[in-house]
C-alpha positions in Angstrom: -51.0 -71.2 33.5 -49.9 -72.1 29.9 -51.3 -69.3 28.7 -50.0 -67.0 30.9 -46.2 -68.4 30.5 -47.0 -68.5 26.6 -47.9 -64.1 26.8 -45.0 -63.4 29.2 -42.9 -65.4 26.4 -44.2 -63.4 23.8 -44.2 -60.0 25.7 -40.5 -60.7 26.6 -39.6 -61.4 22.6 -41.6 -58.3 21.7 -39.8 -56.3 24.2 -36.3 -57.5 23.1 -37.3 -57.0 19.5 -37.8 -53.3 20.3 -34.8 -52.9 22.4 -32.5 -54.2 19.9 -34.2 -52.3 17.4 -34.3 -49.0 19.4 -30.3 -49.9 20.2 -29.7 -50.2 16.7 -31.3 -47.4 15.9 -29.5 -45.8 18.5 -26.0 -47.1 17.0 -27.2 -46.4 13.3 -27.8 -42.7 14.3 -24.5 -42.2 16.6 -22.6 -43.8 13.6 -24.0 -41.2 10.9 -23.7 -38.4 12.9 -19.8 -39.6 13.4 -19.7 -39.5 9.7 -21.5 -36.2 9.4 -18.8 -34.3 12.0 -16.1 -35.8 10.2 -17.0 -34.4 7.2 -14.1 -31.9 5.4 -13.9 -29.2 2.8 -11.7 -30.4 0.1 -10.4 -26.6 -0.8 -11.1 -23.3 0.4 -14.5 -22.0 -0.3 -15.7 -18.6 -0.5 -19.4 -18.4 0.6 -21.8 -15.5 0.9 -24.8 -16.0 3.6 -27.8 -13.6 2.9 -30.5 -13.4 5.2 -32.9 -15.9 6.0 -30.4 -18.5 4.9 -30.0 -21.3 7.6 -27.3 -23.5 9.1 -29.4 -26.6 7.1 -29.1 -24.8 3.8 -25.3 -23.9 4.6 -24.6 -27.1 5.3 -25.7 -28.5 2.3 -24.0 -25.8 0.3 -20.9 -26.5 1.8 -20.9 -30.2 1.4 -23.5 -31.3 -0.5 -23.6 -34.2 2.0 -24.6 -38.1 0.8 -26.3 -38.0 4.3 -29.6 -38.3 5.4 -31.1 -34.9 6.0 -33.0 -36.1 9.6 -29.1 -36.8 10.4 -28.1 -33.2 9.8 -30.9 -31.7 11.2 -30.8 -33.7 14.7 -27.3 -32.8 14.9 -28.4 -29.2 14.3 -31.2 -29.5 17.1 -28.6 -30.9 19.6 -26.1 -28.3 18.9 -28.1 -24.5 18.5 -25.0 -22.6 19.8 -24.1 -23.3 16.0 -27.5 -22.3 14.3 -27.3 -18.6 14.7 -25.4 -17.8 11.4 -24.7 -14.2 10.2 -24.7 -12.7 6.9 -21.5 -11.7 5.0 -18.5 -13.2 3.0 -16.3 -16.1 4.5 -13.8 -17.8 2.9 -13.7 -21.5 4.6 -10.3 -23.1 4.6 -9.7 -26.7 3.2 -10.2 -29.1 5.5 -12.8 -27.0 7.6 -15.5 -29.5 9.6 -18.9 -28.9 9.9 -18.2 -27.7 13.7 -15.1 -24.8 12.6 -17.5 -23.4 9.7 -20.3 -22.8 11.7 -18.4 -21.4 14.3 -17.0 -19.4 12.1 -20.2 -18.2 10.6 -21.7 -17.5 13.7 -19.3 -15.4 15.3 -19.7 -13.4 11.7 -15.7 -13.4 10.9 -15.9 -12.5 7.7 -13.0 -12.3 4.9 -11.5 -9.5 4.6 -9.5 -7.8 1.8 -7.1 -4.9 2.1 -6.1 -1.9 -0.5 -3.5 0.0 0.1 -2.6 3.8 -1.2 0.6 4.2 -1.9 2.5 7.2 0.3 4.0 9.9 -2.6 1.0 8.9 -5.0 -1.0 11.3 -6.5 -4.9 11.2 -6.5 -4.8 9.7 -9.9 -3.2 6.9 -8.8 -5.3 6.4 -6.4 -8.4 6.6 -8.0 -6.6 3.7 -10.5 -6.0 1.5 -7.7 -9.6 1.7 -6.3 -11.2 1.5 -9.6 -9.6 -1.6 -10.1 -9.9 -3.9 -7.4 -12.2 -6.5 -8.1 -13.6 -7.2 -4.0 -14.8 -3.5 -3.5 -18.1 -2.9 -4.9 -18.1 0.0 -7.5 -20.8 2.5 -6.8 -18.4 5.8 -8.2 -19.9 6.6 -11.7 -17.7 5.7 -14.7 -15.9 8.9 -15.2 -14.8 10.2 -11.8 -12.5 13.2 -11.9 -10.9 15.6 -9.5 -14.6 17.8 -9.8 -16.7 14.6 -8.8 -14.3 13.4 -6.1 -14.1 17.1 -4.6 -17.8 17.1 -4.6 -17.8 14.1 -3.1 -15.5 14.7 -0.2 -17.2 17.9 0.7 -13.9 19.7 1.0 -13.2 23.7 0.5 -10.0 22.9 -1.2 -10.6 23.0 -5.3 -8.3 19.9 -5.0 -8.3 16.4 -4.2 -4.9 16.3 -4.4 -3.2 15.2 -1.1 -6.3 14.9 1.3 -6.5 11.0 1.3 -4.2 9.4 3.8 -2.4 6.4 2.4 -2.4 3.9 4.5 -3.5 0.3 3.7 -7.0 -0.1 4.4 -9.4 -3.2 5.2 -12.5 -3.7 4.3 -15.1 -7.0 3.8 -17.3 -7.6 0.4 -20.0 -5.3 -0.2 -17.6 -2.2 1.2 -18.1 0.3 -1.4 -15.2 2.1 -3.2 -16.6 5.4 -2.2 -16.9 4.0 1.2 -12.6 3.8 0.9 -12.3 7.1 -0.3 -14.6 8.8 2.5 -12.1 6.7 5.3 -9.0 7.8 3.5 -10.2 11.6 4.0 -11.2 10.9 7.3 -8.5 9.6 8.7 -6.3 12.2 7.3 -8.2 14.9 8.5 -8.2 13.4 11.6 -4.3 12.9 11.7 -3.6 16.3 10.4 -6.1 18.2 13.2 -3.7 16.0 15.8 -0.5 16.9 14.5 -1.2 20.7 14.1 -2.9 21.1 17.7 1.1 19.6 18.6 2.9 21.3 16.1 6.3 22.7 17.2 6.6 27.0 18.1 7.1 29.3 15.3 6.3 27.3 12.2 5.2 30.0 8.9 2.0 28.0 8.0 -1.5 29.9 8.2 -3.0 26.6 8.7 -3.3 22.8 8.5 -3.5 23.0 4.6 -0.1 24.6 4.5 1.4 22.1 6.5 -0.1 19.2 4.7 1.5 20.9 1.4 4.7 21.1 3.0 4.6 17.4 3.9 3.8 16.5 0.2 6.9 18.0 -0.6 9.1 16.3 2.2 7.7 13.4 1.0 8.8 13.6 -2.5 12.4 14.9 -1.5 13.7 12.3 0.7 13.5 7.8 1.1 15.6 7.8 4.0 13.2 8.3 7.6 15.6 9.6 9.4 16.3 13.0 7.1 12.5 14.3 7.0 12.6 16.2 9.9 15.8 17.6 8.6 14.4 18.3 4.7 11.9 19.9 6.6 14.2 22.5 8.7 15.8 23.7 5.4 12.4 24.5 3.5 10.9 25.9 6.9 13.9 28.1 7.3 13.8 29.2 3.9 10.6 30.1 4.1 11.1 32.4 7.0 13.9 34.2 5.3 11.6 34.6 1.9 13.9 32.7 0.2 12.3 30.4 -2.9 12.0 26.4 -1.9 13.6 25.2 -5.5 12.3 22.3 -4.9 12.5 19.8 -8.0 9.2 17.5 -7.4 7.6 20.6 -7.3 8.3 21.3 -10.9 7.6 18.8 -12.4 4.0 18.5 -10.7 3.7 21.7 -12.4 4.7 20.6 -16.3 3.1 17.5 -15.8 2.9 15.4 -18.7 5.4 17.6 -20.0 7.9 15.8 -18.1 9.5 12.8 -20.1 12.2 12.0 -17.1 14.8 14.7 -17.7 14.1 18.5 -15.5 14.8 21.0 -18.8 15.6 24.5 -18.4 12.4 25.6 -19.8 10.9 23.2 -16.7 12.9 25.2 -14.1 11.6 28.8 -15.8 8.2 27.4 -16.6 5.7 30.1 -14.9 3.0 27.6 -13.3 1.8 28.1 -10.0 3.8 25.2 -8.9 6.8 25.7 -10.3 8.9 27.1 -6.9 11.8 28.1 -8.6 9.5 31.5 -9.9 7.0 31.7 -6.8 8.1 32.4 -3.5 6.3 30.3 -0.9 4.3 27.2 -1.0 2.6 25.5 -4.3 -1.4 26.1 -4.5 -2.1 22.4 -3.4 -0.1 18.9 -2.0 1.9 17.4 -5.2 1.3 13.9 -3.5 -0.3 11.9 -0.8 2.4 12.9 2.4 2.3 9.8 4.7 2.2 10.2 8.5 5.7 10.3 9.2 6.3 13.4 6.5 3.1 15.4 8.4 5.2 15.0 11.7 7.9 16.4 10.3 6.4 19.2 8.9 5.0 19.9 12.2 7.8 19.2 14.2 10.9 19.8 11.9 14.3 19.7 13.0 15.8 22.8 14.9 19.0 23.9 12.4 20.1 26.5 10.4 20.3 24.4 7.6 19.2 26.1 4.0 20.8 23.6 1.8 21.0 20.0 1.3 22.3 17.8 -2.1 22.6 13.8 -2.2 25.3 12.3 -1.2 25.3 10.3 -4.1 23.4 8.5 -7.1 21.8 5.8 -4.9 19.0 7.7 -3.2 19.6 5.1 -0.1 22.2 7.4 1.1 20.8 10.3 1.6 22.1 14.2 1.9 24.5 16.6 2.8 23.1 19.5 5.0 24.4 22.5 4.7 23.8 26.2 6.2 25.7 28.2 4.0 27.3 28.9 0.2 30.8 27.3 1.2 29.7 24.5 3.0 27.1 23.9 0.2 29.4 24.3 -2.8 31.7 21.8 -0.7 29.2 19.4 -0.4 27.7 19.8 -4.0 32.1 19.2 -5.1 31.6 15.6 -3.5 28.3 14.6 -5.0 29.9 15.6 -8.5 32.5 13.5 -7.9 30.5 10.4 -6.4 28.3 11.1 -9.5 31.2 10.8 -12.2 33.3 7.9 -9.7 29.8 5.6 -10.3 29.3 6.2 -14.0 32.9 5.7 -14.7 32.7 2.4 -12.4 29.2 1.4 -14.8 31.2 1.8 -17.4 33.6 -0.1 -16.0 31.6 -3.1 -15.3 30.0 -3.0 -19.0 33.4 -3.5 -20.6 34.4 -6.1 -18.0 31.4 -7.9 -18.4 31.1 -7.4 -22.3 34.8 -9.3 -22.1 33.2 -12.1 -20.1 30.7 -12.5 -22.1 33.2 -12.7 -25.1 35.2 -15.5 -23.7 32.1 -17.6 -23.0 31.4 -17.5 -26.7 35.1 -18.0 -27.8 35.6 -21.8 -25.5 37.9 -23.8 -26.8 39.9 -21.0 -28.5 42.3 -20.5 -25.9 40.5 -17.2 -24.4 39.6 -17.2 -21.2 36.5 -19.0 -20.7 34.2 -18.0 -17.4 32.6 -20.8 -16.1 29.5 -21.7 -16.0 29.1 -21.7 -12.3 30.6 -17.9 -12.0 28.6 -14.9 -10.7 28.3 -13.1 -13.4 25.9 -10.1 -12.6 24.9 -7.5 -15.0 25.4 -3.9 -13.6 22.5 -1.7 -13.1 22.8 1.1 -15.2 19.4 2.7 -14.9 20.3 4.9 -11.9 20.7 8.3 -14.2 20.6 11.3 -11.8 18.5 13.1 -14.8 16.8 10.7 -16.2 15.1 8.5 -13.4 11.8 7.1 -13.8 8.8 9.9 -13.2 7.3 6.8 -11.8 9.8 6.6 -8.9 8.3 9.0 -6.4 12.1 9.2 -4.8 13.8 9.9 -7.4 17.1 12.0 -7.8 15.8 15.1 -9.7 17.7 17.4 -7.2 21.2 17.3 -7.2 23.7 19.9 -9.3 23.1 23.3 -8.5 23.9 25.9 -11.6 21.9 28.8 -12.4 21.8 28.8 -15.8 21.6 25.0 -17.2 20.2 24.5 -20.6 19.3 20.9 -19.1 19.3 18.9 -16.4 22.0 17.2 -17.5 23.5 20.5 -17.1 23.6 21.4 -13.1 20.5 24.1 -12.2 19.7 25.3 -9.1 17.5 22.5 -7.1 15.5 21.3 -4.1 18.4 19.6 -2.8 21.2 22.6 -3.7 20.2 25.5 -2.2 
């Protein structure tokens, strides 16, 4: 009997040994995997998952974890919803757990990245802006021209020029930059096929290349929304009465580097096949990349009788002065001349004004007027020259003082804006 006492004793001991070592186990484990889901990134991270990488491997290349690895992979096997990673780029924000980044992963939400091509740009810029961003992966060869990229989009047209839509564009690393250029085209050809199968009655285009030229020029003429549809009544109607567009951006597309910021005389008379104060009709090509808005307009202009229009002023903001005949024009082209001269004298003006205040700062404590320190003193911006703006400026005011035979453009010729 004492035996029997003396093995239940030792079975019972035995028993409560394992328990509490199976409990503690049991504790030990539920206490690392508490660490392991509390785990956080301390930054964003940007990682790349190629295939046959796991959600193990990940892990530790996220964390690099000071955790057992049985730990991380029995949390793995009790959670496979979050083992079936997919390739790409990620960028994991700071303080991500181990949870949120699989997730992530798993539902294959990569990072994405965006370039955008700038509306009134011309193919070169474009090109520029591809060829440098650093996320796309450059696949073009080194020296890519107009030949290549014509070549490359497959078009009739001898050139690029106009047939990529800007628009701002997302893509994900790996995305190619040819892989941009091919969307651009195809989402303009796309848009321009819609607008022309609604285009308004009557319009003097052969085609969808004619309207996407005209577009390229609305585009240039005007910053204000509201006035495309009426910049493109005046060219449309000019066109029907086979009268020349004049049309400034025009011309200097045509000199090109010619152009140092001032429209000469020998600009205006230059014969090129752009130049539309010689040719009647539309330039050969687009001058620019015509955003969406332009294309409707030149498909759906305004109905007027307009065939003149010249800024209202020297802030481009503003906008025109529409006209339908010489009086009305000449009237109008009176009161730009006169908001013209009003602003330079006011620049002029506020450059003494301020060249005194500047003055009596420096001259404290000699009984002149002293402007405190605390004043709003604001230099002027002088840099709005109707004949001199930036060629960068895709809007700006080339197009204002209509005389026939200027020397300059700081003499009035005939312009986009003035007929």
């Amino acid at each position: 009997m004492k035996t029997i006492i003396k093995l239940f004793v030792a079975l019972f001991i035995i028993g409560a040994l394992i328990y509490g070592a199976i409990e503690g186990g049991l504790l030990w484990l539920q206490y690392e995997q508490g660490a392991f889901e509390e785990l956080r990134t301390d930054r964003d991270i940007e990682v790349s998952v190629t295939s046959g990488e796991t959600a193990y491997s990940l892990i530790g290349e996220v964390y690099h974890p000071e955790i057992n690895r049985y730990i991380i992979k029995y949390w793995l096997k009790n959670h496979p919803e979050l083992t079936g990673i997919k390739k790409g780029s990620y960028l994991i924000p700071a303080g991500s757990t181990p949870t949120e980044v699989l997730s992530m992963i798993c539902s294959g939400k990569e990072q994405r990245f965006s370039i955008t091509l700038v509306e009134g740009n011309t193919v070169d810029l474009f090109l520029a802006n591809i060829t440098n961003n650093s996320q796309l992966k450059h696949v073009l060869p080194e020296k890519f021209g107009y030949a290549e990229l014509v070549k490359l989009l497959g078009t009739e047209h001898s050139s690029p020029e106009g047939l990529l839509l800007p628009e701002t564009y997302v893509f994900v690393k790996g995305d190619s930059d040819e892989s941009i250029i091919k969307r651009a085209y195809s989402d303009m050809k796309s848009y321009l096929h819609t607008e022309y199968e609604t285009r308004g009655a009557n319009l003097p285009y052969t085609g969808e290349y004619d309207a996407l030229i005209m577009a390229s020029i609305i585009e240039k003429e005007t910053s204000v929304a509201d006035e495309r549809p009426l910049i493109a009544s005046v060219f449309v109607n000019r066109l029907k009465k086979g009268m020349k567009l004049q049309t400034d951006p025009t011309v200097i597309y045509g000199v090109r580097d010619r152009y140092k910021g001032k429209i000469l005389q020998s600009h205006l008379s230059d014969k090129n096949a752009y130049n539309t104060y010689v040719i009647t009709g539309l330039p050969p090509t687009p001058i620019a990349a015509p955003s969406k808005a332009s294309i409707h307009a030149a498909l759906h202009p305004a109905d007027t009788d307009y065939l003149f229009f010249v800024a209202k002023g020297p802030d481009p903001k503003f906008g025109h002065i529409f006209s339908s005949t010489d009086r009305q024009h000449a009237a109008a082209v009176k009161n730009y001349r006169k908001a013209v001269s009003d602003y330079k004298r006011q620049a002029v003006s506020d450059d003494v004004s301020l060249k005194t205040e500047k003055d009596n700062k420096s001259d404290a404590g000699t009984g002149k007027h002293v402007v405190n320190a605390n004043d709003d003193v604001t230099e002027p911006d002088n840099s709005t020259d109707l004949h001199s703006a930036d060629s960068s400026d895709k809007k700006s005011l080339h197009n204002a003082l209509p005389v026939e035979n200027s020397e300059s453009r700081d003499k009035p010729p005939v312009s986009a804006e003035n007929r």
